[in-house]
C-alpha positions, 0 to 999 in steps of 0.5 A: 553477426547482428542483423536489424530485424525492426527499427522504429525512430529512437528504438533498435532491435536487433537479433544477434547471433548466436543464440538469436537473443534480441537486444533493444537500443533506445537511442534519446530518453524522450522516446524512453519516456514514452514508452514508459507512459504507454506502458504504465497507463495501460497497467494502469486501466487494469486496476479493477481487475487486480486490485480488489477490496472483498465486496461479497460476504463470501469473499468477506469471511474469507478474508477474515479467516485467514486475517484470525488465523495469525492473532485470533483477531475476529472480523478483519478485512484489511491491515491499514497504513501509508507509505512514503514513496520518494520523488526525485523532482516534485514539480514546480516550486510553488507546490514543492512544500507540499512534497516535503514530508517530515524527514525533508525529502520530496514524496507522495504518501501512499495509502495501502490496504492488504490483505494476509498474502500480501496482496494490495486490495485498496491503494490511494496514490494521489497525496503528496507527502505532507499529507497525514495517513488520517487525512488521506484515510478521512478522504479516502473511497474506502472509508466511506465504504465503511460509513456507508455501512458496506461494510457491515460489522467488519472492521479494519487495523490501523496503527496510532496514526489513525483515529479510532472508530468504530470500523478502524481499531488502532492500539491502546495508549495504555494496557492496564490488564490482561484482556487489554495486552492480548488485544494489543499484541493481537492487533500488532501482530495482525496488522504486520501484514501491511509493513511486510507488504511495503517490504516486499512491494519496495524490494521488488520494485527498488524505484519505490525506494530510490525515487521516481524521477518522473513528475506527479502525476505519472508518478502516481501511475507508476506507484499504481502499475507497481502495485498492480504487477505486486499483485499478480506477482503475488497471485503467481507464487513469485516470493521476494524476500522483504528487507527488514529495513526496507519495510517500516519507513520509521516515520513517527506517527504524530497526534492523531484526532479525537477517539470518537466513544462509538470507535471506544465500545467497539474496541471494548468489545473486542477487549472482552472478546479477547478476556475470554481467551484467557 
């Protein structure tokens, strides 16, 4: 037996017995879609709430201690990188190029910082995909955080897309001595926190992978609903196996800009910092 318990136009409810399961019909996509609008907006205005760069030194160091407790990397906040998030559609042909990343296909380039339990704490979701990672990072809120001094003597891991500075510590071309290799296999281990992040983001969110048909901007509002669920998933315990191919895009980084010397002494510090590990 199956009885209408509530109806709305495009939309069935209805409780079938046994059991008293409900079962929800859309009857045409255009209602589908609304639906899908409402709901990713209102996650959306959650944001603040859920997704959280430490601003007190209290939160601080407590970021850092887990971050020195994988490598014995002092001082981290946050593991950098972008992620490309397919797009089925890029809009209207006249801005479709700025889409189309460096392996042909249609994407925005999501910027993401995480922390140690996988957790997206800064996430800049509004570039398209030609865009570079050091672009968007140069551009970006959370670097100025950082400039401003906000920050104080606290740092962030990038990989070799990014510009060495003095608060963004990326990898040495070239190691040419112990202090030198430990830095590198420290600061490689430390910063896989965010590839584990994507993995794990994409595998419980499979539409970040196969494509978001709708058109930009709402995809940018459901890359931010994803994250925000990501991270009360993560809060809540709820584990997903990240697939190892699922969490590097294999995107090459392409020259970055110029190291600036003030970025080349705090590194150097953190070099004799690691020689005395030894």
């Amino acid at each position: 037996m199956t009885q209408t318990k509530n109806s709305r136009k495009g939309v069935q409810v209805r409780e079938q017995s046994p059991g008293g399961l409900l079962s929800i019909t859309f009857k045409n996509r255009a209602t589908v879609g609304k639906i899908v609008q409402r709901v990713v907006h209102a996650l959306a205005t959650l944001r603040p709430n859920y997704i959280h760069f430490p601003d007190t030194a209290e939160e601080k160091e407590a970021v850092a201690i887990k971050f020195y407790r994988i490598a014995r990397f002092p001082r981290v906040l946050g593991a950098v990188d972008c992620t490309h998030i397919k797009l089925q559609s890029s809009g209207s042909a006249d801005i479709a190029e700025n889409f189309r990343n460096r392996k042909g296909y249609f994407s925005l380039n999501i910027q993401v910082v995480c922390n140690t339990d996988n957790q997206i704490i800064d996430i800049v979701a509004r570039w398209p995909g030609a865009s570079h990672d050091s672009y968007i990072f140069n551009n970006s809120a959370i670097k100025a955080k950082f400039e401003r001094g906000d920050m104080n003597s606290f740092v962030l891991l990038g990989d070799s897309g990014y510009p060495l500075c003095s608060y963004l510590l990326t990898l040495l071309e070239n190691t040419n001595n112990p202090a030198q290799n430990l830095y590198s296999e420290a600061q490689i281990r430390t910063r896989n926190v965010v590839e584990r992040t994507f993995g794990i983001w994409k595998r419980r969110f499979p539409i970040l992978s196969i494509g978001i048909r709708t058109k930009d901007p709402l995809a940018q509002t459901i890359v931010i609903a994803t994250a925000i669920i990501h991270n009360i998933a993560c809060k809540n315990n709820d584990i997903v196996l990240e697939n190892e191919e699922q969490a590097v895009d294999n995107f090459p980084n392409i020259p970055h800009e110029q190291n600036d010397q003030r970025g080349i002494g705090v590194r150097d510090t953190f070099i004799n910092y690691f020689e005395h590990l030894l």
